[in-house]
Structure formats: structure tokens, C-alpha cells
C-alpha positions in Angstrom: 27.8 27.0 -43.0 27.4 24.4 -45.6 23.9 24.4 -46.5 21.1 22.6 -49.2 18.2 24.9 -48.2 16.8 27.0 -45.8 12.8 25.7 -44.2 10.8 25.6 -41.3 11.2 22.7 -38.9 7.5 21.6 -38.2 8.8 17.9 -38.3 9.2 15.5 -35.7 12.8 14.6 -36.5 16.4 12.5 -35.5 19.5 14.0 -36.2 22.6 11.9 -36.5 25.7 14.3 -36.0 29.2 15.3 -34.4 31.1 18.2 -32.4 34.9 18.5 -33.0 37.1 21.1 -31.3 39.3 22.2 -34.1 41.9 23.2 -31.7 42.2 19.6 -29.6 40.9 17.8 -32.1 37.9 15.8 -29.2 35.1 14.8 -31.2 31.5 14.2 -29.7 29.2 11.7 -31.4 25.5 13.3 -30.8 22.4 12.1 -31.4 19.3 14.4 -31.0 15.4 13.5 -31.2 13.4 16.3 -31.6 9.9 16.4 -30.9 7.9 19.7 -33.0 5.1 19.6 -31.0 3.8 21.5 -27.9 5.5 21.7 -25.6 8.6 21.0 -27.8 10.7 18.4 -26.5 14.1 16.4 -27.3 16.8 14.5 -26.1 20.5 14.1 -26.9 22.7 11.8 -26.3 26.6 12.4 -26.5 29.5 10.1 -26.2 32.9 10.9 -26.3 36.0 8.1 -25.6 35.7 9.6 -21.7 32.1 10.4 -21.0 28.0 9.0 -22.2 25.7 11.9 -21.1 22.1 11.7 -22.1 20.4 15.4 -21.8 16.2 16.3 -21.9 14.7 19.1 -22.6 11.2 20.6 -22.6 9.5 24.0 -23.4 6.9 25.7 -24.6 8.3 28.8 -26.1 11.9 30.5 -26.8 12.1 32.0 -23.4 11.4 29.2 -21.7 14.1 27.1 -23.2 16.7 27.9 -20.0 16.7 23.9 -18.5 17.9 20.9 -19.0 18.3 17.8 -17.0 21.5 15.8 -17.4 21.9 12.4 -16.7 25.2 10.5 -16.6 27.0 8.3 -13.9 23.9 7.3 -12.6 22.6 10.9 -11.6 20.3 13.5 -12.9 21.5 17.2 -12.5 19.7 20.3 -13.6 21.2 22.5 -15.7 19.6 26.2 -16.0 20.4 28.9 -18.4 21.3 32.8 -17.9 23.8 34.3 -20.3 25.9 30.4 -19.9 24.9 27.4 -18.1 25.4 27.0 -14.7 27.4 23.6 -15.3 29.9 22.3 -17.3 28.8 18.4 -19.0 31.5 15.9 -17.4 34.8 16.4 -19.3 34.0 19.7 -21.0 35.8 22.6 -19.9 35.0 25.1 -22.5 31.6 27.2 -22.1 30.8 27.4 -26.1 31.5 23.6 -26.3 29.4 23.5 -23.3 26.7 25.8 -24.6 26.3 23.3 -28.2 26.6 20.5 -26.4 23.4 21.7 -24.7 21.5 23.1 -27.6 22.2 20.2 -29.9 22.6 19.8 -33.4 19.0 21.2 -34.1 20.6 24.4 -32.4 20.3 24.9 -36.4 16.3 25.8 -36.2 17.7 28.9 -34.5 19.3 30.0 -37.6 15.9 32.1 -38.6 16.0 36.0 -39.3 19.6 36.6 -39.8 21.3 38.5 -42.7 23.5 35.8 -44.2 27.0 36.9 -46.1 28.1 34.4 -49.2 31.4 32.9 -48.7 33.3 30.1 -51.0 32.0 27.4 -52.0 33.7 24.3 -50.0 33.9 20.5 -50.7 32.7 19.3 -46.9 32.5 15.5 -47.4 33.3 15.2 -50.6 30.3 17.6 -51.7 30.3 20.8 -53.1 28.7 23.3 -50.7 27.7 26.5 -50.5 28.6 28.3 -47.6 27.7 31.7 -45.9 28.3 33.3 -42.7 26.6 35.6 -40.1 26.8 37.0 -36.8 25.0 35.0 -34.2 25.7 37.1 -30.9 23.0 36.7 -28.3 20.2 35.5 -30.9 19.5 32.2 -30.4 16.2 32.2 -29.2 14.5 31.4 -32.1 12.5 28.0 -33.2 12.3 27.8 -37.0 15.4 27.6 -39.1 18.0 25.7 -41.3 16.8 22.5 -41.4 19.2 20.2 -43.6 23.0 22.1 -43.2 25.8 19.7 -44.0 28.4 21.8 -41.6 28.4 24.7 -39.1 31.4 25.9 -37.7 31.1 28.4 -34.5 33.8 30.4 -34.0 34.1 32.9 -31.1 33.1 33.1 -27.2 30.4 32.1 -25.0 27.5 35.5 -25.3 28.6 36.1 -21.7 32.2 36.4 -22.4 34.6 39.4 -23.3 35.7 38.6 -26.7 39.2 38.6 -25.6 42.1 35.9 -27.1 41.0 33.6 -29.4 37.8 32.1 -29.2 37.1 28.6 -29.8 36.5 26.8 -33.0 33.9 24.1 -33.3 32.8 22.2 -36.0 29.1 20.8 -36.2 28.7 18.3 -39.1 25.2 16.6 -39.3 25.3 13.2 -41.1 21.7 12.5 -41.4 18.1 14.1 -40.7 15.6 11.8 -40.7 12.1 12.5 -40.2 9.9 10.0 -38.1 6.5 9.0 -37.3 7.2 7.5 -34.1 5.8 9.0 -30.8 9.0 11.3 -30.1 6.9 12.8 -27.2 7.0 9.6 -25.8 10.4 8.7 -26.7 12.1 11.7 -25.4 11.0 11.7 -21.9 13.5 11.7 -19.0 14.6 8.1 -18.5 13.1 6.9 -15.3 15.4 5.2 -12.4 17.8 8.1 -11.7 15.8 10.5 -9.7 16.0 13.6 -11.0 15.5 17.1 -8.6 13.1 18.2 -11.1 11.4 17.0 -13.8 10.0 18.9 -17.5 6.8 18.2 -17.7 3.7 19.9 -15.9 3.1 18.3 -12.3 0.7 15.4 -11.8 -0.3 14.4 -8.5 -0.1 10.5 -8.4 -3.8 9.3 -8.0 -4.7 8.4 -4.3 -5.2 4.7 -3.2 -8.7 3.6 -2.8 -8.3 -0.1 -0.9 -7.5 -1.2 2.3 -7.8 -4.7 0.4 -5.9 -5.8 -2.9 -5.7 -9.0 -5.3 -2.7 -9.0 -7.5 -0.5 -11.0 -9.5 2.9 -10.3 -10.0 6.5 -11.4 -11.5 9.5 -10.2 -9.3 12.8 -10.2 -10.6 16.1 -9.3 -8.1 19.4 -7.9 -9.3 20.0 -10.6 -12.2 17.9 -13.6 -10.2 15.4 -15.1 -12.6 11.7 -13.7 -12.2 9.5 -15.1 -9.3 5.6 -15.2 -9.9 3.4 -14.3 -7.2 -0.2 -14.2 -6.3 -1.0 -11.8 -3.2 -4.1 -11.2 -1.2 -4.0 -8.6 0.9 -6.4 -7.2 4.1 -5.2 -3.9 5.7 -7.8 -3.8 7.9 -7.9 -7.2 9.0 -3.7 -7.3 8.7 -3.6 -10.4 7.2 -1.6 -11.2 3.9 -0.9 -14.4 1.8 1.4 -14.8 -0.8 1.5 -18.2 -3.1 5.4 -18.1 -5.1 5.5 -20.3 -8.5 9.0 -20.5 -8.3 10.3 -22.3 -11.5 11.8 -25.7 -11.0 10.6 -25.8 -7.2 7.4 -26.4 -5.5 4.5 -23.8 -4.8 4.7 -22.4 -1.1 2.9 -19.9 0.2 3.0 -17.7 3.4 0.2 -16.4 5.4 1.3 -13.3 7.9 -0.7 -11.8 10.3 0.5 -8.6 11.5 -1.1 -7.9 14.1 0.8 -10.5 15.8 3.5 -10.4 14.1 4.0 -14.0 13.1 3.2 -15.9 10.0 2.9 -19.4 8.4 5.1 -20.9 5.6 2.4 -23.4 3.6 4.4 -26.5 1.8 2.6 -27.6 -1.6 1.9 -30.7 0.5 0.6 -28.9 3.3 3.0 -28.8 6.4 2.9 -25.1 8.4 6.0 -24.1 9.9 5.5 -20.8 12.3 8.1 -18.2 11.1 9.0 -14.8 13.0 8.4 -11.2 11.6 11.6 -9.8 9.9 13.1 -6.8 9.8 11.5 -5.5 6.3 9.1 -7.8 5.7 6.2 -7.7 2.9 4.4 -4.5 2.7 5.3 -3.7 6.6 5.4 0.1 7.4 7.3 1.7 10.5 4.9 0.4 13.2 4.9 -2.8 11.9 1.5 -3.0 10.3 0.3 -4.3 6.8 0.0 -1.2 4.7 -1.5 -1.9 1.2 1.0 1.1 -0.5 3.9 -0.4 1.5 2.8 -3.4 -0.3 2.8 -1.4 -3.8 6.1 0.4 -3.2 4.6 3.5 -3.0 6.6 6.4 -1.5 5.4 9.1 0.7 5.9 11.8 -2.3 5.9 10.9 -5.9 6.5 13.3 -9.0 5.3 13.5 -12.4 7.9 12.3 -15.1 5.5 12.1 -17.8 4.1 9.1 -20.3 6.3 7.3 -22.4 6.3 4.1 -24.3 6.7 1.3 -21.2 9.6 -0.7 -22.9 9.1 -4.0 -21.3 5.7 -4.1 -23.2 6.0 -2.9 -26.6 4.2 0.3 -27.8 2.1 0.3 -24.0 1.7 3.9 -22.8 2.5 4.3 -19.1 2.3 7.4 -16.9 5.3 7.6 -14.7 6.0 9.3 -11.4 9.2 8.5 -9.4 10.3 9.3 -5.7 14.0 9.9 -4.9 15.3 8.8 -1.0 19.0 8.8 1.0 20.0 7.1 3.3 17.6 4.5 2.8 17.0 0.9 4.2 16.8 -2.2 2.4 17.3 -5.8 3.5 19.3 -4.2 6.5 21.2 -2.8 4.2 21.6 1.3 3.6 21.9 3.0 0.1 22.7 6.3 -0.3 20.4 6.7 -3.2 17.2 4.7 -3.8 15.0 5.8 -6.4 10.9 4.4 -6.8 9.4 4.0 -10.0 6.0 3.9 -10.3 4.3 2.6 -14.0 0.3 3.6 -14.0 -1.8 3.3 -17.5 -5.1 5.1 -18.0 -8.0 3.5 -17.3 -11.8 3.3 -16.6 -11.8 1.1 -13.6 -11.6 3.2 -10.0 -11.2 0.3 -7.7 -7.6 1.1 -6.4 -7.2 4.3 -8.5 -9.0 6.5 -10.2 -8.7 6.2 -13.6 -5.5 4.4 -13.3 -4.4 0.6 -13.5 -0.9 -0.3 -11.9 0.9 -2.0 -14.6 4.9 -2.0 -12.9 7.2 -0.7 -10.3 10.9 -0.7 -10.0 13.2 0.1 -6.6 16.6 1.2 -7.9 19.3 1.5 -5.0 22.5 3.5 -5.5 25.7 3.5 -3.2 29.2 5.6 -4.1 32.1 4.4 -4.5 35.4 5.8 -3.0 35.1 9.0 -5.5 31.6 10.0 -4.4 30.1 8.8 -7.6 27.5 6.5 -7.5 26.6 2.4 -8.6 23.9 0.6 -8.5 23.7 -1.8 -6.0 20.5 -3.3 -5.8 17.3 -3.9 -8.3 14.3 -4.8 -8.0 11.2 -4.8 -10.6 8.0 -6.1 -10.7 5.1 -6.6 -13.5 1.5 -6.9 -12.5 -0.2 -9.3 -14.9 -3.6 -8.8 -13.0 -4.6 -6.6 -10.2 -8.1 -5.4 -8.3 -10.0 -5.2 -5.2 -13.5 -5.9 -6.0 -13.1 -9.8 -5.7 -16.0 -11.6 -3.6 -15.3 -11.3 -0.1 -15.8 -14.9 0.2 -12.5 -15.1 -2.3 -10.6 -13.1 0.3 -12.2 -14.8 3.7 -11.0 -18.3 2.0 -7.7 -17.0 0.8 -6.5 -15.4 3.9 -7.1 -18.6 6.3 -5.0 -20.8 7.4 -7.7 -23.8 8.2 -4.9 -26.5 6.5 -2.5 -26.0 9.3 -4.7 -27.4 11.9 -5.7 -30.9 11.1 -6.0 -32.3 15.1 -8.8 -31.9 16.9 -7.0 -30.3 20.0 -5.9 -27.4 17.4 -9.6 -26.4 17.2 -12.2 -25.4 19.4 -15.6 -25.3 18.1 -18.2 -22.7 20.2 -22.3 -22.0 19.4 -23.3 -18.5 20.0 -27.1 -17.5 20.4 -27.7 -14.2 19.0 -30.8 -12.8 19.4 -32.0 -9.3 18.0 -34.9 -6.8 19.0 -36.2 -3.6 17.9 -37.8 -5.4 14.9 -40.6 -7.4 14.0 -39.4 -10.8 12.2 -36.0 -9.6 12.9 -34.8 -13.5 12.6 -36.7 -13.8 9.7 -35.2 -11.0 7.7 -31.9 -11.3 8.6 -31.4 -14.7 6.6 -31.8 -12.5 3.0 -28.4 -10.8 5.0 -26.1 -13.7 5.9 -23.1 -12.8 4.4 -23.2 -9.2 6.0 -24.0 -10.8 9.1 -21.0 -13.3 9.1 -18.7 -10.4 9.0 -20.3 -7.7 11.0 -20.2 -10.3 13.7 -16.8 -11.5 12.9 -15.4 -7.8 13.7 -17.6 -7.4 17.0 -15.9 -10.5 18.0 -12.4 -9.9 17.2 -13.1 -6.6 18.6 -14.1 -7.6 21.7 -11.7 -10.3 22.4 -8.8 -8.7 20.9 -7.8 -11.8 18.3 -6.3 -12.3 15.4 -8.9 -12.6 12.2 -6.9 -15.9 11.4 -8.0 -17.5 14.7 -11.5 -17.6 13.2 -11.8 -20.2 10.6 -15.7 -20.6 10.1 -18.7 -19.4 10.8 -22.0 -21.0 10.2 -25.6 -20.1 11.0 -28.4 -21.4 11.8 -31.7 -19.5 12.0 -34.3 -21.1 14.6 -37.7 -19.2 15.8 -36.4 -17.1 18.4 -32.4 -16.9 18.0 -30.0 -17.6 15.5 -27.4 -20.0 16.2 -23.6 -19.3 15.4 -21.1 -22.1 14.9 -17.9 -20.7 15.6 -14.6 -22.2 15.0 -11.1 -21.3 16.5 -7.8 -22.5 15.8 -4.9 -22.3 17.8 -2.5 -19.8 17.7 -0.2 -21.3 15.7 1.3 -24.7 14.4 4.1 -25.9 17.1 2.6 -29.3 19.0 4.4 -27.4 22.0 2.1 -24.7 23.2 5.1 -22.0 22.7 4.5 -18.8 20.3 6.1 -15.7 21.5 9.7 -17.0 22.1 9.2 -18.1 18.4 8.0 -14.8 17.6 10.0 -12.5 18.6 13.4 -12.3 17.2 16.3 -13.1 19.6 19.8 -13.7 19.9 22.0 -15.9 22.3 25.0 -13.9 24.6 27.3 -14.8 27.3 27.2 -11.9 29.9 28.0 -10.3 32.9 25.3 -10.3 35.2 26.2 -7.0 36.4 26.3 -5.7 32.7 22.2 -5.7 32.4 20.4 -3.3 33.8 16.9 -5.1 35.9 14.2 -3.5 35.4 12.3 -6.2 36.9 13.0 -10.3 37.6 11.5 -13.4 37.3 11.6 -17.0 38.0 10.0 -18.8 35.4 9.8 -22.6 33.9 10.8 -21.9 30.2 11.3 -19.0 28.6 7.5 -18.6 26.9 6.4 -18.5 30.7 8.5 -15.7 31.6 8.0 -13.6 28.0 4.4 -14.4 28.7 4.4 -13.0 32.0 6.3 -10.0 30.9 3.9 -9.1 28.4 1.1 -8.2 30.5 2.7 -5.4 32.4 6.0 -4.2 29.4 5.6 -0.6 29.4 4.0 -0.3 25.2 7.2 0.1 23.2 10.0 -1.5 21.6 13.0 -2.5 23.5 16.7 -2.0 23.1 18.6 -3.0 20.0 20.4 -6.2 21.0 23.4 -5.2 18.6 24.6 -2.8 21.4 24.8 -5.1 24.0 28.5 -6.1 24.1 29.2 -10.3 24.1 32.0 -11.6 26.0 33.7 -15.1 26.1 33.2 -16.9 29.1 30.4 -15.5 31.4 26.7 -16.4 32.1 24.4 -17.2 29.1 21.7 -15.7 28.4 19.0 -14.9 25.5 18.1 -11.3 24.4 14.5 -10.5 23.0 13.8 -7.6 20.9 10.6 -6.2 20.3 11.0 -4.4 17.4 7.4 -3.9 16.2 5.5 -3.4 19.7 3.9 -6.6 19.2 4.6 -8.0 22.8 1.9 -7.0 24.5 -0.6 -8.0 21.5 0.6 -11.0 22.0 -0.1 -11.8 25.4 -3.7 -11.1 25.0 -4.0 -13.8 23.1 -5.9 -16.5 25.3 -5.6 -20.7 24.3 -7.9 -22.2 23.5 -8.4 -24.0 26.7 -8.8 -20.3 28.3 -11.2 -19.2 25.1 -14.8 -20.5 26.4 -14.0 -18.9 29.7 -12.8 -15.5 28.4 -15.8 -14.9 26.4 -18.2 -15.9 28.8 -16.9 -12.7 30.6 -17.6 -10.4 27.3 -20.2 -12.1 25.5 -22.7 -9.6 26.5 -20.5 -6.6 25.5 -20.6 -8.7 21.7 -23.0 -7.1 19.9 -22.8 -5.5 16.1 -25.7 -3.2 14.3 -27.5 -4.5 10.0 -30.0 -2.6 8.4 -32.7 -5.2 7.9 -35.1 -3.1 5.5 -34.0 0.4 3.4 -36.2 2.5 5.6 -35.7 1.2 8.9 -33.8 2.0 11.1 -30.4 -0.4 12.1 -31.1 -3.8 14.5 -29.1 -4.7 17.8 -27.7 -8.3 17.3 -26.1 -9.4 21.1 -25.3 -12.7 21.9 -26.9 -14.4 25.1 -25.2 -17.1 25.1 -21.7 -19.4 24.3 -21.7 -23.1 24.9 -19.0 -25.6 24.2 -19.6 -28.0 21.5 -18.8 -31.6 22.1 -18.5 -34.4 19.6 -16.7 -32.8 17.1 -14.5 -35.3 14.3 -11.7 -36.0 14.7 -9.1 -34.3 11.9 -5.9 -36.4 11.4 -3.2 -36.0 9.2 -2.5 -37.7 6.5 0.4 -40.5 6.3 3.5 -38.6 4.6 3.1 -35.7 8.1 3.0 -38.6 10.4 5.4 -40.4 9.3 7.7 -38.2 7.8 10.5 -38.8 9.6 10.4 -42.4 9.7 11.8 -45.2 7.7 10.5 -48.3 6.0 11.4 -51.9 6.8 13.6 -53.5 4.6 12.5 -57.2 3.8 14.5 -58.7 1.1 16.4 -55.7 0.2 12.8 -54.0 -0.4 11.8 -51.0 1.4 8.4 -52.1 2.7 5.1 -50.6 4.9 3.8 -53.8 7.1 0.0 -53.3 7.2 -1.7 -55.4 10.3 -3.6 -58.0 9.5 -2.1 -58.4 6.0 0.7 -60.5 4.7 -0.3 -62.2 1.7 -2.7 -61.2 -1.5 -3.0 -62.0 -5.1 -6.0 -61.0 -6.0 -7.3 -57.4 -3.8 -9.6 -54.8 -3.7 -9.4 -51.4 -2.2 -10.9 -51.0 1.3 -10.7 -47.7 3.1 -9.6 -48.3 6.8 -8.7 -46.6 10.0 -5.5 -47.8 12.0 -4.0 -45.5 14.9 -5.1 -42.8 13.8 -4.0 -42.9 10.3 -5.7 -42.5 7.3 -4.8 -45.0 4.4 -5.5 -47.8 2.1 -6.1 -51.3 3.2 -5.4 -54.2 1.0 -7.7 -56.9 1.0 -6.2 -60.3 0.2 -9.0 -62.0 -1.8 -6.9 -65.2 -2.6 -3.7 -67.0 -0.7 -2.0 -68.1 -3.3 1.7 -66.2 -3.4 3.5 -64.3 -0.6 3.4 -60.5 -1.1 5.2 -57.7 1.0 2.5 -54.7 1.2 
């Protein structure tokens, strides 16, 4: 052993070094971080022409210094200790190799206690050393040691092998020890996205969700897409999510979902609504096909502690990390034999989703093998919240999670007034005006309750408080954009086959109109479950055609409950004295009944058009004189104008007045 001089290692430190088998002459190139403190920690990497093998290690004392976690090819192994290791590293097949390969070059700090013999002195490097020699044997459990050797050469066995034949020769020469004042304990943690079996660090249970509601904003980035920005408001009790993308280069949309029903709205930065289906996999959807705020989050079943490390897509940020490893997982209708969630928490004082935690980023990392069993990625996804909470107004999340733009016509709305009165309570009237917000939605949930509707079916809700009841303005929108009054064949998703007749099993038969007739019919009696995956019904060439409806999240029966508006005023006179709800008017008091007594139509109400680009979208302007041109009636020549708002069939635009004849001017 080459050597300068002989110290403790207290130091956090990075050693720069190489392993050559004298006999083959295969060199490793090995880099170890070494963290002094407790518990000590390190990692080394290695590379060789063949292999890149990065391996972690963690412990508090000698004895405990039997594990390592090994990642290469895109897996994490463990590695334990007992006389050898109980795994080679990938293209090693010698067990002392293996065994230095595992300690690392600061296998040196275990050179402490040991009765050294002079030998010559050697030029290693073109340096003059002094070397000596001992007898290692099974003592290497120590921690203090050599700390700046030039060369070690092992010669001999493995400590659990019969010194027969010759033993192997190896030769450790360190380049450089330098010492740091980095946060090694941060820097040598396992390297999250792998999924390891285990991890080194003492178990941390991943804080517990506190919401049923969330506000975030987030950039999403695919495989190698460019990163998407989105802003998400989210109601797990209500089921209703919206999601605004700032896509760059392309216009803001947004999507509204309710998924209670199972159907959503795409929102144009212009403001058209287009109904879309639930998909297979869609935002934050669990396995019964409700909103789940940790679905939304990514947030596995089980997560385990990896530790804290420096978060390297924000410079010198601290992060806590826990992952979750999965098989056979599905993505996108796609399965991965490996998929591995990574979950980036910092400390922090706020509690309103975790305590004591703040999310800061997530990553989904999906593995598949290839045709040798090892494994590729496949599939990426990360995403970086920029600003996240739960304690927004609720009037922030009643506005955000409506979808009042998508129903401009008046036959799209149905405006009702409910009397509520209240007893039990003196001034009950009276004092409930200090509570109006808590009113709004205490009644809003007695009615949705009661009527089984979607929250987004109730766009507003406005009081007004006379001297013996309270009057409540409610208005409903229709179930959803399409000027035909269709929704579940829309809905629910479906594919088109030519069969055999004889090839379906009936359970039962109808004669219907259109196909929303008979799916609605259907609904009110389809035993509560989901139906039979189309893809195994066979298709053939020439026979009968036919469309097949799945029902993949139960929502079929939901959404034949759902009355029209023309049904509404009608249904609810047959519940409206079952629509009551419970508010504490004063601390000491006890709670007040609130029932309503009566629901009568409202008439009168104005008229909401659409505005000239939906109307007309589709058509196209005159041409007069090679100039595309919008005739305006009444109008045909101008010089001089002035603005005039006006009305014509039904449109809203811009009259203009001709104040003087004196040219000829297309409008």
C-alpha cells in the first residue's frame, strides 16, 4: 500500500479512483461520495466499457454495514452481506472484485488497528511511495482509517473462501480525495424513479390527505412533449373538476367533468361547449369511476420513505421523497410491467392538504422488457406545482366549477322560486340573513340530495328574505350542450358491429324511436353494474348492424335519473316537502329546520342569445365586388356613422348608422 499518511476520516469527502484486475487486465472507473455523518452514507458509481452501476449505502455502525441497493438497467436490487454478497454486480464474476466493488474506494477507512510490515519503496505514478503490507482477513469492519493512500493492491480470496489456487490480484489506485462542503447526505440518496424493494433510510409514513377539495397549478410534461400548464379545481365531494390548459402557441381551453355522470364539457377560449364522453383513464378517476383528489395527485395506495435530497429541477430545494413501485400496471390502455410513482413533498407550516407538508412534484415512470427480460422505459410523465391549496373562498370554487357559459338560450335554463320557511326560532328569517353563504350551500346539498342531480345543473342561487319566508331563486341548466335533447348515447362509449342476430344473448328487447329512447328506457330497470367488454364480441362482415354500449363506470342508471328540464317543476313538486337542511342560527342554540313549502315556475325570464361568431359560424359572407361582405337591413350607404346597438333575429351586433348619403359603402 502506497501511502502519505495515516488519519481519521471525519470528513465529508469524494474520491476519484480505479479497480484493475491484474490478471485480465478490466479496469473499473469508480467514483465514491462519502457522507461522515450519522447515519454514514455514500454512493458509488462504476463504469466499466460493458456495464454503469450506481450502488447506495447507509448505516449507522460497522455491523450494520451488510446492504446495499444496486441500481443499473433500470432496476434497483438489494444486495445483503454474510461472509460474501449475495449477488454478483453485472459483468463481475469474481467475489473479491465483487466484494471492493461494494465497499468502494473508502474501503481504505477500514485500514485502522492493523500491525503494518514495511516493504520497498515503489514509484506508483511517477511518485516515490512508501509501501507496507498487512493481513486483512475478516477485519473490515472498521470506520476510521487511511485516508489519502495513492495504491492498494488486494491480493488473495474472498473471507468466505478456502485459500486454495491463486487468489485474485486487484489494484486500487485513488487519483484524488477531495473534501467538500456540499450536502452529501442529500446528494447520496437513492436516485428516485427505479423503485427499489427497500430503501436505507428509516421509514416515514407519507403524510395523510386532508381535502376532498384542491386548487393547484401545474406544468405537465409527457415522454419528450414540451410542458403543458394547467390550472385545476377540484370537488371530490361534489365530483366535479375543471381544468383550464395554457398550451403554448394554441388557444386556452378548458374542460369541466362531472363524474357523477360521467360526461364533461370541452370550453373553447371563445366559448363554444362540446359534450365529451368519459374515457377510459381519465383525470383523477379511481376504479369506480369517481373524482378522487389523490387519484388526481398521483398518489398510490402505499408509498415508502426514500429520504430528502436536493430536488434537482429547483436548485439547492430540499424535498422529502417517497416512491411506490407497481406491475402490471395500466396506463393510456396501455400495460407496463413496471411503473414507479414519485412523490416530491417540502416541509412546511401550512396543514391544508398535508400536514406539515407542501406538494412541490410528482413523476410516473413506466417500464416494459424487452426480449431479454431487462427493462426500458417506455412512458414519462412529470409534473411541477407552481401553487397549490384548498382553503380558497368557496365562492372561487362555486364560480370555477360551473358551466353557466355553455347555456346561453333561454330553453337551456329553467329558472324556479322556492319558499323556505323555518320554525323553532324566534326571528329565525331575521337571523338567517348574517348566514347566507352557509345557507346557499346547505340548501344546495338538500336539493341535489333529494333530487339526485348533478351539482353543475345548479347554476345560481339567490335569496331574498321577506317577513315570513325567504325566497330562493333557483336556476337549472340543461343537461348538457347538444340542441338535440340526446345525452346518454353520447355518454357512454360505444362501438358499431355487424352481427348475427343469433350471436347476442337477450336479456330483454325493445322497440324504441332512436337509440337515447331505448338507452333511456334501459336505464331504469339495468341490473347496477357494468356490462360486458365490447372487445369480446366477435365482428363479422356482412350481417345485421348494430351498436354496442358499454358501461364501464356504472353510470347508466345515474343517468336516467336525470329529469329535463321540462319534467323538473313537476319532479320536485313531488319532493319538495322532503327538502329540508338544518344552520345553527346563534352559538348556543340549538340547529333550525329550513323546509321549503313551495316551488313556482318563473316566467318572464330574458332572453340569452349567442353572440354572432356561434350563430353564424358555419356560414359564409357575400361576395360583392370581390369583397367578402355582412348585408345589414336597412343599411346600404354611410359616410359619416355612429355606433348604435340593435337587435335583429335574434342576434346581437352593431348597427351602422348612415348619418350622410354621400358615397356607396358595403357594411
Amino acid at each position: 500500500m502506497g501511502s502519505r499518511a495515516t488519519v481519521h476520516s471525519n470528513i465529508n469527502r469524494i474520491i476519484h479512483a480505479s479497480l484493475t484486475d491484474k490478471d485480465t487486465g478490466h479496469v473499473w472507473q469508480i467514483q465514491e461520495s462519502v457522507y461522515s455523518g450519522s447515519p454514514r452514507a455514500g454512493r458509488i458509481e462504476i463504469n466499466s466499457d460493458e456495464n454503469e452501476v450506481n450502488v447506495f449505502y447507509s448505516y449507522t455502525n460497522s455491523k450494520d454495514n451488510n446492504k446495499r441497493l444496486v441500481i443499473h438497467d433500470n432496476e434497483c436490487d438489494v444486495y445483503n452481506y454474510d461472509l460474501k454478497w449475495d449477488n454478483l454486480l453485472p459483468g463481475v464474476n469474481k467475489l473479491l472484485t465483487n466484494l471492493i466493488l461494494l465497499l468502494g474506494p473508502s474501503v481504505l477507512d477500514r485500514f485502522s488497528g492493523f500491525d503494518w510490515a514495511n516493504g520497498n519503496d515503489e514509484i506508483i505514478r511517477g511518485t516515490l511511495m512508501h509501501s507496507v503490507s498487512t493481513d486483512l482477513d475478516h477485519n473490515l469492519n472498521q470506520m476510521n482509517g487511511i485516508q489519502q493512500p495513492s495504491q492498494i493492491v488486494f491480493t488473495g480470496h474472498n473471507p468466505d473462501t478456502l485459500a486454495e489456487g491463486e487468489g485474485e490480484t486487484l489494484i486500487l489506485d485513488i487519483y484524488l480525495q477531495s473534501q467538500t462542503e456540499q450536502e452529501l447526505d442529500k446528494l447520496v440518496q437513492v436516485t428516485p424513479g427505479f423503485g427499489c424493494p427497500v430503501y436505507l433510510n428509516e421509514d416515514v409514513a407519507f403524510p395523510e390527505l386532508n381535502t376532498l377539495k384542491i386548487h393547484f397549478i401545474a406544468a405537465e410534461k409527457e415522454n419528450y412533449d414540451n410542458p403543458i400548464t394547467s390550472e385545476f379545481h377540484a370537488d371530490e365531494t361534489h365530483q366535479i373538476l375543471r381544468q383550464i390548459f395554457n398550451v403554448p402557441y394554441e388557444f386556452q381551453s378548458e374542460v369541466l367533468i362531472d363524474y357523477s355522470l360521467g360526461a364533461g364539457y370541452r370550453i373553447s377560449s371563445v366559448g363554444s361547449c362540446i359534450t365529451l364522453p368519459f374515457v377510459y383513464g381519465a383525470t383523477g378517476i379511481d376504479e369506480s369511476g369517481s373524482l378522487s383528489i389523490a387519484k388526481l395527485l398521483w398518489l398510490p395506495k402505499t408509498l415508502k420513505y426514500l429520504g430528502e435530497i436536493i430536488f434537482e429541477h429547483r436548485s439547492g430545494y430540499r424535498v422529502h421523497v417517497w416512491e411506490s413501485t407497481e406491475t402490471n400496471r395500466v396506463i393510456n390502455d396501455i400495460t407496463y410491467d413496471k411503473v414507479v410513482t414519485t412523490q416530491y413533498l417540502s416541509s412546511s407550516y401550512k396543514n391544508d392538504i398535508f400536514n406539515g407538508y407542501s406538494l412541490v412534484a410528482a413523476s410516473i415512470k413506466a417500464y416494459s422488457k424487452d426480449g431479454k427480460g431487462s427493462y426500458y422505459l417506455s412512458y414519462s410523465s412529470h409534473r411541477d406545482y407552481y401553487d397549490s391549496n384548498s382553503d380558497l373562498p368557496e365562492s372561487t370554487y362555486q364560480e370555477a366549477l360551473q358551466s353557466v357559459n355553455c347555456f346561453q338560450y333561454q330553453e337551456e335554463r329553467l329558472n324556479l322560486k322556492f319558499h323556505l320557511t323555518c320554525k323553532g326560532s324566534d326571528g329565525c328569517i331575521k337571523k338567517s340573513q348574517n348566514s347566507v353563504y352557509e345557507m346557499r350551500e346547505l340548501f344546495r346539498s338538500s336539493l341535489l340530495g333529494q333530487l339526485e342531480m348533478s351539482f353543475i345543473r345548479v347554476a345560481d342561487i339567490d335569496f331574498k328574505f321577506q317577513k315570513e319566508v325567504i325566497e330562493a331563486d333557483v336556476t337549472f341548466l340543461k343537461l348538457q350542450k347538444f340542441l338535440v335533447n340526446k345525452l346518454i348515447n353520447h355518454v357512454l362509449p360505444h362501438d358499431f358491429y355487424t352481427e348475427e342476430p343469433k350471436s347476442i344473448s337477450i336479456l330483454h328487447e325493445t322497440v324504441t324511436d332512436d337509440v337515447e329512447e331505448c338507452l333511456r328506457y334501459h336505464s331504469s330497470f339495468i341490473p347496477y353494474g357494468a356490462t360486458a367488454n365490447a372487445k369480446n364480441i366477435s365482428k363479422t362482415s356482412n350481417r345485421s348492424y348494430c351498436s354496442i354500449y358499454t358501461d364501464p363506470y356504472k353510470k347508466l342508471n345515474r343517468l336516467g335519473r336525470e329529469k329535463p328540464l321540462s319534467d323538473l317543476h313537476d319532479h320536485i313538486l313531488n319532493y319538495f316537502g322532503h327538502i329540508t337542511f338544518n344552520m345553527n342560527l346563534d352559538e348556543k342554540a340549538k340547529a333550525v329546520t329550513f323546509q321549503v313549502t313551495d316551488v313556482i315556475a318563473q316566467n318572464g325570464v330574458e332572453e340569452q342569445t349567442e353572440p354572432f361568431h356561434f350563430l353564424y359560424r358555419d356560414d359564409q359572407f357575400d361576395t360583392i365586388d370581390g369583397v367578402y361582405t355582412v348585408r345589414i337591413p336597412g343599411i346600404n350607404r354611410f359616410d359619416l356613422f355612429i355606433l348604435r346597438p340593435k337587435r335583429y333575429e335574434g342576434m346581437r351586433c352593431i348597427d351602422l348608422d348612415g348619418i350622410a348619403d354621400r358615397k356607396k359603402s358595403n357594411i
